[in-house]
N, C-alpha and C positions, 0 to 999 in steps of 0.2 A: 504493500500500500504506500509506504513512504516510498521507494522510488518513482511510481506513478506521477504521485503530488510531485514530486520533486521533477522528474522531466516536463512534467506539463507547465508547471512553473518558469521550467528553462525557455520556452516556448512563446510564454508569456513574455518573459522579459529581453527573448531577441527580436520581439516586434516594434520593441518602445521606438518612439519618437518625442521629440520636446515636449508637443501638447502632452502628453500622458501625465506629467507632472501638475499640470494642476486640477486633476481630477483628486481628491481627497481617498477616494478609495485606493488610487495606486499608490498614493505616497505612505496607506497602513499599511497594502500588500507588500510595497518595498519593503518597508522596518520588521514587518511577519518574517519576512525570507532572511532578511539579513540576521536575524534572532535564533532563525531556527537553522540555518547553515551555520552558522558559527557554533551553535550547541552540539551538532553533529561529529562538526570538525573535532571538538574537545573529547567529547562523554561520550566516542560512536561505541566503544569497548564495554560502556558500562549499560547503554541502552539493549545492545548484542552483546551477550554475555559467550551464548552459546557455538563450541566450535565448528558446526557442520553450517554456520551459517556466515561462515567467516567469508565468502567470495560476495555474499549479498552485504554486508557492511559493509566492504571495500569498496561495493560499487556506489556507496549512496554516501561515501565519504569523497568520492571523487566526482560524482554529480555536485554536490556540496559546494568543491573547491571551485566548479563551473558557473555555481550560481553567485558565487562569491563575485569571479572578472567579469563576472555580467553586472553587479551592480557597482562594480568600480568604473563600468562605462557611462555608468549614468550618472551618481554621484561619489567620486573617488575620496573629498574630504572624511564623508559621513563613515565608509570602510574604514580608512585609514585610522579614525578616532575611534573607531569598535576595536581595532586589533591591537592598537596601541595600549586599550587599558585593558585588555585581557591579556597582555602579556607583560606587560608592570604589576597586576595582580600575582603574578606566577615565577615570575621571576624576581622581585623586590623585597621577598622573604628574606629574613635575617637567618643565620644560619642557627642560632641559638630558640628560635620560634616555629614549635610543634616538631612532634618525632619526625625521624627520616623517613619514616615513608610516606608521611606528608610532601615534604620536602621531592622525594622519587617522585612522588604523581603528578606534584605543580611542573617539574622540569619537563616531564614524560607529554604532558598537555601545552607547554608552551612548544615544544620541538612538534607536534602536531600541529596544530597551529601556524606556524611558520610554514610546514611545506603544505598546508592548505590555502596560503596567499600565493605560491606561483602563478598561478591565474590569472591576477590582477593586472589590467591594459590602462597603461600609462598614454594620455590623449591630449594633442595638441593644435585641435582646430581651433582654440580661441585663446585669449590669454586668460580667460576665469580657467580653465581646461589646463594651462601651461602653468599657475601660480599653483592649483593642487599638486600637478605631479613635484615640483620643486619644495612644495612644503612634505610632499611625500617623502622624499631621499633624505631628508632635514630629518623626518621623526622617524625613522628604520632605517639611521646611520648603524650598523652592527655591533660598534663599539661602546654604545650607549648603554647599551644595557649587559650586565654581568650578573651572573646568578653567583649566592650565597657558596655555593657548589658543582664543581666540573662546567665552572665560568665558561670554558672554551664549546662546550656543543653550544651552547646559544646563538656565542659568535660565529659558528659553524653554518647554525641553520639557518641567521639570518644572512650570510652571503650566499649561499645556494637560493636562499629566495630572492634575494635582489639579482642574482646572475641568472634566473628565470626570467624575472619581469624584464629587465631590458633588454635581452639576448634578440626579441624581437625587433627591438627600435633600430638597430643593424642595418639587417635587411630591408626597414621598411624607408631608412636615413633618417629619422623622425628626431629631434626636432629641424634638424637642417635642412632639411626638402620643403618644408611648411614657409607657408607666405602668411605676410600681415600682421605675423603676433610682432610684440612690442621690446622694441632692443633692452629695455630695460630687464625684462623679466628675461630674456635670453640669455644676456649676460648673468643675470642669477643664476639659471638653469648651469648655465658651462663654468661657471665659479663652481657649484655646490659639486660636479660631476668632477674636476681637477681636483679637489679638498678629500671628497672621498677615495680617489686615487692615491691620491697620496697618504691618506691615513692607512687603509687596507695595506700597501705597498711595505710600508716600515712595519706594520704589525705581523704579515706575513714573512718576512725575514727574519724576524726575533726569533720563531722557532720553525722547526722542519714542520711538525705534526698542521700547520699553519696553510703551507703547501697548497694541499691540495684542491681546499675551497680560496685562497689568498689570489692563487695565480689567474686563474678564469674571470674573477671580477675585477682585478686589475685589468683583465684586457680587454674585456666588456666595455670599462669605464674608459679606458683610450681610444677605444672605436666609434667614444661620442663625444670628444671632444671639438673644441670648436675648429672651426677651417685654420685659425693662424698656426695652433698648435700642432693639428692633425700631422704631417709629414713628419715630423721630428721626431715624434713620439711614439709614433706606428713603427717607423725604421728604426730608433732603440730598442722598441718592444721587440721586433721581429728577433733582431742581432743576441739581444737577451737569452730569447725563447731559443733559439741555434745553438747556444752554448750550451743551454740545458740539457737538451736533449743529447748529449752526450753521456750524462747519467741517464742510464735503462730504467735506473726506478724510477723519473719522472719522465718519459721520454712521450708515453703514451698523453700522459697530460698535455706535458707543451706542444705536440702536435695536434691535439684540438684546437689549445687557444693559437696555434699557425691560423688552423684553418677561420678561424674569424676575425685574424687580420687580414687575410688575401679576400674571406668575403667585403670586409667592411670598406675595402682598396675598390674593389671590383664595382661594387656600391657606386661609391663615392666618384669615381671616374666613370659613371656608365656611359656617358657622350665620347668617351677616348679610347673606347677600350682596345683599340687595333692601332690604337699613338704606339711609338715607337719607346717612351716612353714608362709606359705601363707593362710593353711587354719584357723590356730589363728587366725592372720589375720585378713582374711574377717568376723570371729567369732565375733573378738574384734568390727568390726567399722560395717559393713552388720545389724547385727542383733539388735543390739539397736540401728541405726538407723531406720528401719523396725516400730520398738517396740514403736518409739517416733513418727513414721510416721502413725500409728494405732490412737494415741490420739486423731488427729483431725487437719485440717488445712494444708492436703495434700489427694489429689483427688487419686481416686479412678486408674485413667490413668496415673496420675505421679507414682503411687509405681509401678505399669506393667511395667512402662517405665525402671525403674530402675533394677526390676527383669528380663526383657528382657536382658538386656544389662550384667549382669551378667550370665544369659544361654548362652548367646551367644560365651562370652567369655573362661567360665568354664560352661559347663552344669553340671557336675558331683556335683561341689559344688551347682550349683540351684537345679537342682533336690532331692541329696539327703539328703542335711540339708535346703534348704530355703522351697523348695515346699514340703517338707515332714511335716515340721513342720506348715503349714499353713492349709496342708488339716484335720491335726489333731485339729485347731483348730473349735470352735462353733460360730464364726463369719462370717457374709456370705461373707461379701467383703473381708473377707480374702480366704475362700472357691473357691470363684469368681476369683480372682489371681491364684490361683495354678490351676485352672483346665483351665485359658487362658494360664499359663504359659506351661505347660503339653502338651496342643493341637501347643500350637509353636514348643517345644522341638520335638514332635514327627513327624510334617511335615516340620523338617528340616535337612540338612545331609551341612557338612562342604563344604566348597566353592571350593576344591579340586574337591571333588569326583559330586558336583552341575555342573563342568567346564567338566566333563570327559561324565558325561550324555550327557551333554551338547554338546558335541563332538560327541557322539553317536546317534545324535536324539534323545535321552529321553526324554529330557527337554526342556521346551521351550524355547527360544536365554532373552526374559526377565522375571527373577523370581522375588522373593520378598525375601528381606535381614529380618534375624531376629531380628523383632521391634514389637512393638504392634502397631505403627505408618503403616496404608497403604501407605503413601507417598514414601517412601522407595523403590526402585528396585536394583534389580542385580546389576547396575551399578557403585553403591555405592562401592568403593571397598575397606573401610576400614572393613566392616562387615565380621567375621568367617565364619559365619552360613548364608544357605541361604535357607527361607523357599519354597518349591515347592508347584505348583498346588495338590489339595486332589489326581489325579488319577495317575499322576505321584508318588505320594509318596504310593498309596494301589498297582501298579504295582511294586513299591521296592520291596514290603513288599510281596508279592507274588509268587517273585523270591529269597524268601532267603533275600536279603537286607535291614535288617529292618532299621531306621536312627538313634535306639540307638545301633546298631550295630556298623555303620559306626561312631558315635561320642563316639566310646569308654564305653558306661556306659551300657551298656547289661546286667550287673552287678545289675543294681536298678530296672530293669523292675520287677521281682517278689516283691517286695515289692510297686511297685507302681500298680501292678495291684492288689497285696490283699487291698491296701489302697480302690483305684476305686472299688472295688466290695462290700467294710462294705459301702460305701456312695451310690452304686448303692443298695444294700438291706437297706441298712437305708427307700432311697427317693421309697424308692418301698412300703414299709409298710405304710408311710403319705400319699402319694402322689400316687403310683399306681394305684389302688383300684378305684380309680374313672374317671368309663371308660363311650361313650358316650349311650350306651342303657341303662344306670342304672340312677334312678332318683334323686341320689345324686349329686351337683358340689361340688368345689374344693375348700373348705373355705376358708371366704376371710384371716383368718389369716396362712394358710399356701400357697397360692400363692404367696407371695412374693420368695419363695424358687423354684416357677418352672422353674424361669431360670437355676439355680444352675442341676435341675432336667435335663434340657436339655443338660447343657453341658458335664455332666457324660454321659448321653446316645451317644453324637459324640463323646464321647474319645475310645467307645469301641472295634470298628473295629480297632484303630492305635495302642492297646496294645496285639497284640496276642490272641485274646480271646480264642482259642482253649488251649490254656494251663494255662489259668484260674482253681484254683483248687478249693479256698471257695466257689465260689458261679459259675453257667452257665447263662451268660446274655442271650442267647437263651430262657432260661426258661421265661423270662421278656419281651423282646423288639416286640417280635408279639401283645400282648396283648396293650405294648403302641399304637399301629396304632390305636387304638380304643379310644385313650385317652380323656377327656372330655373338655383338653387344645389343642387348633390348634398348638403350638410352641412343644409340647410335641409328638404330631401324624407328625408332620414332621421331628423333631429329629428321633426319632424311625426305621420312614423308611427311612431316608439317612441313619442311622444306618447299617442298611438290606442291602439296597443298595452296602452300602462300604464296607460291610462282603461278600455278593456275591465275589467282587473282587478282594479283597484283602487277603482274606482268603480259599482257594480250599477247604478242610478240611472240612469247616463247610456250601457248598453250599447247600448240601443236606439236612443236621440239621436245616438251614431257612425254607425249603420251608417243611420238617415236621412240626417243630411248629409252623410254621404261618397255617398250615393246621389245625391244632389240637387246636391251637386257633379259627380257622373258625368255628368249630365242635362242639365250646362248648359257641357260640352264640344263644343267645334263638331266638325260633322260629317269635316270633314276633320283632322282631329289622331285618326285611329286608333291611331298608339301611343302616344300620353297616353290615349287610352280603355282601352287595355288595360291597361297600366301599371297605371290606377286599379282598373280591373276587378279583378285581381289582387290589390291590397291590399285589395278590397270580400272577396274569399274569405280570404283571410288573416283578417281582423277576425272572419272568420263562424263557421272553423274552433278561432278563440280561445275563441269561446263558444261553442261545440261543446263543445272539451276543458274549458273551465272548467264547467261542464253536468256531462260527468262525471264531474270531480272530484267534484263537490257530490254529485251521486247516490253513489258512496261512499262520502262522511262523512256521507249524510244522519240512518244513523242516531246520532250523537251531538247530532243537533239535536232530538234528540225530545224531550226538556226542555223546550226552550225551545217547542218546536211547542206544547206542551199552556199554559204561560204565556202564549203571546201568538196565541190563538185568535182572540180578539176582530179584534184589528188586522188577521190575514194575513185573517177573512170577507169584511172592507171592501175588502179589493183585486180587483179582477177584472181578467181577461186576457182583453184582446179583440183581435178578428181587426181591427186600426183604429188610430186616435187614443183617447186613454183622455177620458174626459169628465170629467176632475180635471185639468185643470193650471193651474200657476201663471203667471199673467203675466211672471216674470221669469225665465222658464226655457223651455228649448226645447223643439222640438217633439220627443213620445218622452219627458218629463221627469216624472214623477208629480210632484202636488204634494207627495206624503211627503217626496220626495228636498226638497223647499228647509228643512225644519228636519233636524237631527241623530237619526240612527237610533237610538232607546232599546233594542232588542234586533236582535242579530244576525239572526235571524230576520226580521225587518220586513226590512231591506238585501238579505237573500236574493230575501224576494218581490217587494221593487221593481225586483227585477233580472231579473223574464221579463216587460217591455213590449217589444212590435217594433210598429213601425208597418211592418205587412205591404203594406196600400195604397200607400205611397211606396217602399217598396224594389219593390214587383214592376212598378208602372208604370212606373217609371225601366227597368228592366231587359226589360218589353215593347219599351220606346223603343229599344231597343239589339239588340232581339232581331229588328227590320225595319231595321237599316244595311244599306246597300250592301255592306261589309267583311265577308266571309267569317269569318275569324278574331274577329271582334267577335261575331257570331251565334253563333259557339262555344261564345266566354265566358259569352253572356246564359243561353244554354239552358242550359249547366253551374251558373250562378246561381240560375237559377229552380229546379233541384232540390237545391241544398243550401241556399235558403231554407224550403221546404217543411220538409225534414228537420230543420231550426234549428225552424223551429215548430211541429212533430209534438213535439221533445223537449223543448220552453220549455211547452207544454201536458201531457207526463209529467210533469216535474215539478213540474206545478203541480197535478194531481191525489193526485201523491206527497207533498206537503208542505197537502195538504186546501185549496188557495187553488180559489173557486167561481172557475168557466170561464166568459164571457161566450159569444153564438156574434152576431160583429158581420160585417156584412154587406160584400161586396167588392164588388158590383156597384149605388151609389147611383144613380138615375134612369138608367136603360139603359131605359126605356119611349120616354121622351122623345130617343133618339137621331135624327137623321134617314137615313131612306133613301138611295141614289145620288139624287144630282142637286139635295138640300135641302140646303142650309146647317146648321151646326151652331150653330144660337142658342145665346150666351152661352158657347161654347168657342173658346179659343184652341188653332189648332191649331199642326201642325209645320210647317216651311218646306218647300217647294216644291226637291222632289227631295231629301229628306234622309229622312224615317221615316215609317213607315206611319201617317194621316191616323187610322187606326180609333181609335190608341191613343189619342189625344189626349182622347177621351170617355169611355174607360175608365178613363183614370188622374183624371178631372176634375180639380178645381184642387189636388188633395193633393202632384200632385208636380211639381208646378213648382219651379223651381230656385230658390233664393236668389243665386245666383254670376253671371258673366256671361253674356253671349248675348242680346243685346236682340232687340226688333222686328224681324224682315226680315231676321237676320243669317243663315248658312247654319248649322243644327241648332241654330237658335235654338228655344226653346218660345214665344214668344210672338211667332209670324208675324204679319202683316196676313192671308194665306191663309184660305179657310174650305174646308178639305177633304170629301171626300163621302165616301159609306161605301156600297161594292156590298150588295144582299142577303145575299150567301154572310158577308161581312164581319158583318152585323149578326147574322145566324143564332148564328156562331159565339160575338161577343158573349154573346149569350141566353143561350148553353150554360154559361157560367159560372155559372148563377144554379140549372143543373137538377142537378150532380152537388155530391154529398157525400161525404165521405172516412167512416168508420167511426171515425174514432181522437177528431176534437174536432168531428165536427157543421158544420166547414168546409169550402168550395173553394179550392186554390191553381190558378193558372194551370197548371202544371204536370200538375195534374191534368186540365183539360182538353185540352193538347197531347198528352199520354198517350192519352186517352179517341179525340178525334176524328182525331188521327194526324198524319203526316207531309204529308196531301193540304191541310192546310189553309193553306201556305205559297204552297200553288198558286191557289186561293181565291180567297185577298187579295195576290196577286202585283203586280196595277197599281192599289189601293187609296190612295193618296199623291197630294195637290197638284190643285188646277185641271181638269188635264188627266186625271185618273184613268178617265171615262168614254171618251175619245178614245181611250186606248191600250188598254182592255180589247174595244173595238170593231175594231180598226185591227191589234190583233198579236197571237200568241199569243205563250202562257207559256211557256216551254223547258221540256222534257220532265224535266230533271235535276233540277228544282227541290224542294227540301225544307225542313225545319224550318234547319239546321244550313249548307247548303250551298246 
């Protein structure tokens, strides 16, 4: 029940505005909340007594603390004089006045109390607003107040409270950023903030034990000093903080308070941040901090922490001196940073253009601020950068918007993606290679690297891969779905996944080499054939639905259809290879896709290329295994290939792109009969798939992956397979039907047409011996397409 009241309350009091104060009932409901948070805050232990309810008094002691900064934003005097004398009451005991354990529960309730005002939002829109916060710093100076007993936690908890409240005025530059308050009270403001500096400063020196809470609001307190002061003071502090960290036992400390001087720097210069300048600079104090935070005795999540907070601020400087120089480095955790820092930078776009999505429906009403911290949301509003959901941010990128676009550094993406491709070919030479039909694992001394392996694999889809020039991840990431790690086979295909969508250009170029990787799976690994099988429908069913998304918003592209007529005439969709590609892109790859899409419309049309001939040979190849369950899959393929290109030619009629009608069946004149050799065709190995296929697929779909010469469901056997009459007829037949819809034949259409009997056919069609056992045994009566 108390939490109820209490969040509903919270509710209440984020809707205030001025008028509300002079309603007489708000001003009881105020003093009710402030009365009964405060009592919470003290006596939550004695209210809840009971252990099994200890996570529900936590919560309603921290609801508490919320409704507390909530009425500090309305009236800050009126808090400040409630905490003041509840903690003079508690602390002002004489040491000789009531037993000690009086004395333990007064401390015990004032140290609660203090971290119950972290909360509390210091506000400086007016000068009534800027004399409270200043008489605030005045009356919870730390030193003020000393208890009877173990003097020093007092002093403790109230610099941790004070290094709460203004940790935010930082980020937000507050009071410096603010116009129209009055130099008079400003100048108080940066008196009372230099006084307390320097008081904490000499008190924390006195003793070690001092340290820990001494150093953080010393740096707090120089990160709000005024503009004359600021440089002098920042760069002693920094030089300080440097030496410190030479001792390990503070090392972790002082490299916090680094990091909110380079934010309070980054702040404070936001107009300069690429002056040359700023970036000595962060040269000078970033990087051998970094370097001294590598030695040891700083976590793995506090450096991210920090490098986050500098992309945020500056991406240009994280990306292309911090994270450059990290992935260059041979340490994983530093490897590990730049490729978490990378995957932030690239699913985030500035809080502007986050608000304007946002306005648009694109975005969802709560995102996530860029931190490595999940705790973090939209709401936060000192945050630059705001990172997006993955589909929000591959729909950017889809439409032209990439988010190192929108944050200005478009400039470092080729160099960050030749980086990403030496470590995607590095981790592909160690680590590739061992896929799950192969009897080798993944030794134990190089798994430790597979996570590093994974996170190169999800950076792919968010750096452009189509204009990738050293190396084509397409060549790599089908073969990972096979991989012999589970974290590496699911990387791979959100990989796949994210490329579908994100990338038009290369929908086509997946579902070939994941085909062509299918292809060159040996014959005995039936469920790694299925497996893949299955992510081959997966991929197909994606552009499926992403097909009819598009047909739904087509009409808001009609604009742009009429602007960019010229470009979508020059594209044709043919049943085949397109007869535009560029050499440094793969097969399936228009040469449009290797420069940058100047209208959303272009990306659209380069996104209905299928290379039909490589997906349906592959999947003839699969549709004569041995493996019952594998002829399943094939035959369920071949008809939702068909339907994939029935509705990649709708809408290509729909959006006016001319339809090419490219032929399936190249030199099928020149086949040979039974008992002839198939000059200049490589066929299939000897008792693995049907010999027919190997002349219908020609050389389009041979695999790129393994399975050499002679291997079992190798493609390129020593074997020259023959081909019965009935075998070659049915061939033919692909050449005599035409579908109504584009002028084309899919295979499917012929299995439809000539039926179920043709399995019976070409039943001993395969290897050497094909005329011997067509002569020597019959066909089993059961035999069908499927079964």
């Amino acid at each position: 029940m108390e939490i109820l009241f209490l969040e509903a309350a919270m509710q209440v009091l984020a809707e205030f505005t001025p008028d509300f104060w002079r309603d007489r009932h708000f001003q009881t409901f105020f003093e009710s909340m402030q009365h009964v948070s405060f009592r919470w805050l003290v006596n939550s232990e004695e209210y809840v007594p009971h252990p099994e309810l200890t996570q529900l008094r936590h919560h309603v002691v921290l609801v508490s603390g919320r409704i507390v900064g909530a009425l500090s934003c309305i009236r800050l005097s009126d808090v400040c004089a409630q905490f003041v004398k509840k903690l003079e009451e508690r602390v002002s005991a004489r040491k000789e006045t009531g037993p000690r354990t009086d004395q333990a529960l007064a401390r015990t309730q004032a140290l609660k109390l203090c971290a119950g005002m972290r909360n509390i939002v210091l506000s400086f829109d007016n000068d009534s607003q800027m004399e409270q916060s200043t008489k605030f710093l005045q009356r919870v100076h730390p030193l003020s107040y000393t208890a009877a007993v173990k003097k020093s936690q007092i002093h403790h908890a109230l610099c941790e409270m004070l290094t709460d409240i203004l940790t935010p005025l930082i980020r937000k530059n507050q009071p410096h950023s603010c116009t129209g308050l009055n130099s008079a009270l400003l100048a108080d403001w940066y008196n009372q903030i230099l006084r307390l500096k320097n008081d904490i400063g000499q008190w924390a020196n006195k003793h070690n034990k001092h340290i820990l809470v001494g150093y953080p609001l010393v740096t707090v307190l120089v990160c709000l000093v005024d503009k004359q002061n600021y440089n002098s003071l920042v760069d002693s502090m920094a030089d300080f903080l440097a030496k410190q960290m030479k001792n390990k036992e503070y090392r972790s400390l002082c490299f916090k308070c680094l990091n909110q001087l380079v934010i309070s720097s980054l702040v404070r210069n936001a107009a300069a941040t690429t002056s040359p300048s700023v970036v000595a600079w962060l040269d000078k104090i970033v990087k051998p901090g970094l370097s001294a935070a590598r030695k040891g005795g700083i976590s793995t999540q506090e450096q991210q922490d920090f490098i986050a907070d500098v992309a945020d601020l500056n991406p240009e400087y994280c990306v292309g001196s911090i994270v450059s120089d990290l992935l260059q480095m041979d340490s994983m955790d530093s490897q590990l940073i730049a490729l978490r820092t990378l995957h932030l930078v690239a699913t985030s776009v500035p809080r502007d253009s986050a608000a304007a999505l946002e306005a648009d429906g694109l975005a969802p009403r709560r995102s996530i601020t860029l931190t490595a911290s999940s705790a973090s949301t939209y709401s936060s509003s000192s945050k630059q950068m705001v990172q997006l959901p993955t589909g929000v941010i591959l729909d950017l990128i889809r439409t032209g918007h990439h988010p190192f676009d929108l944050q200005g550094i478009a400039h470092l993406l080729p160099r960050v993606q030749q980086q990403i491709g030496q470590l995607l070919l590095q981790y592909h030479r160690s680590l590739g290679v061992y896929l799950s039909f192969t009897s080798d694992a993944v030794p134990k001394d190089r798994q430790a690297h597979l996570g590093l392996f994974s996170a190169v694999i999800c950076l792919v889809p968010f750096l452009k891969p189509e204009h990738w020039t050293a190396v084509r991840p397409l060549d790599f990431l089908p073969s990972y779905t096979a991989h012999a790690e589970n974290t590496v086979r699911t990387s791979a295909f959100g990989a796949l996944m994210s490329t579908m969508r994100g990338c038009p250009a290369l929908r086509g170029a997946v579902l070939s080499n994941m085909a062509a990787f299918l292809g060159s799976i040996p014959d005995d690994a039936a469920l790694t054939t299925r497996e893949c099988m299955l992510l081959l429908r997966e991929l197909m069913d994606c552009w499926l639905s992403l097909l009819q998304k598009q047909r739904l918003n087509s009409s808001s592209l009609g604009s742009d259809q009429s602007s960019t007529k010229k470009e979508q005439q020059s594209i044709v969709l043919s049943k085949g290879d397109l007869t535009r590609q560029s050499p440094s892109l793969g097969k399936g790859e228009t040469a449009a896709a290797a420069g940058p899409a100047p209208f959303p419309a272009a990306a659209v049309a380069s996104g209905l290329v299928l290379d039909v001939h490589r997906l349906e040979g592959v999947l003839f190849v699969l549709l004569c295994s041995y493996n019952e369950a594998v002829r399943c899959d094939a035959y369920g393929l071949l008809g939702l290939l068909r339907t994939l290109h029935q509705q990649l030619g709708s809408m290509a009629v729909q959006l006016g792109i001319k339809l090419g009608s490219g032929l399936l069946q190249p030199g099928l004149a020149s086949l040979p009969v039974s008992g002839t050799p198939a000059a200049g065709l490589g066929g299939i190995g000897a008792g693995s798939f049907s010999s027919s296929i190997s002349a219908a697929e020609d050389k389009s779909v041979q695999p790129s992956g393994s399975g050499g010469s002679g291997t079992a469901g190798g493609m390129f056997s020593r074997h020259k397979p023959t081909m019965s009459k009935d075998s070659l007829e049915f061939m033919l037949t692909l050449g005599q039907l035409e579908t109504p819809d584009t002028g084309v034949t899919c295979i499917m259409d012929v299995l439809e047409e000539v039926g179920t009997d043709v399995a019976r056919r070409c039943y001993w069609d395969f290897g050497d011996w094909s005329d011997f056992w067509r002569e020597t045994k019959h066909v089993p009566l059961d035999v069908s397409l499927q079964v």
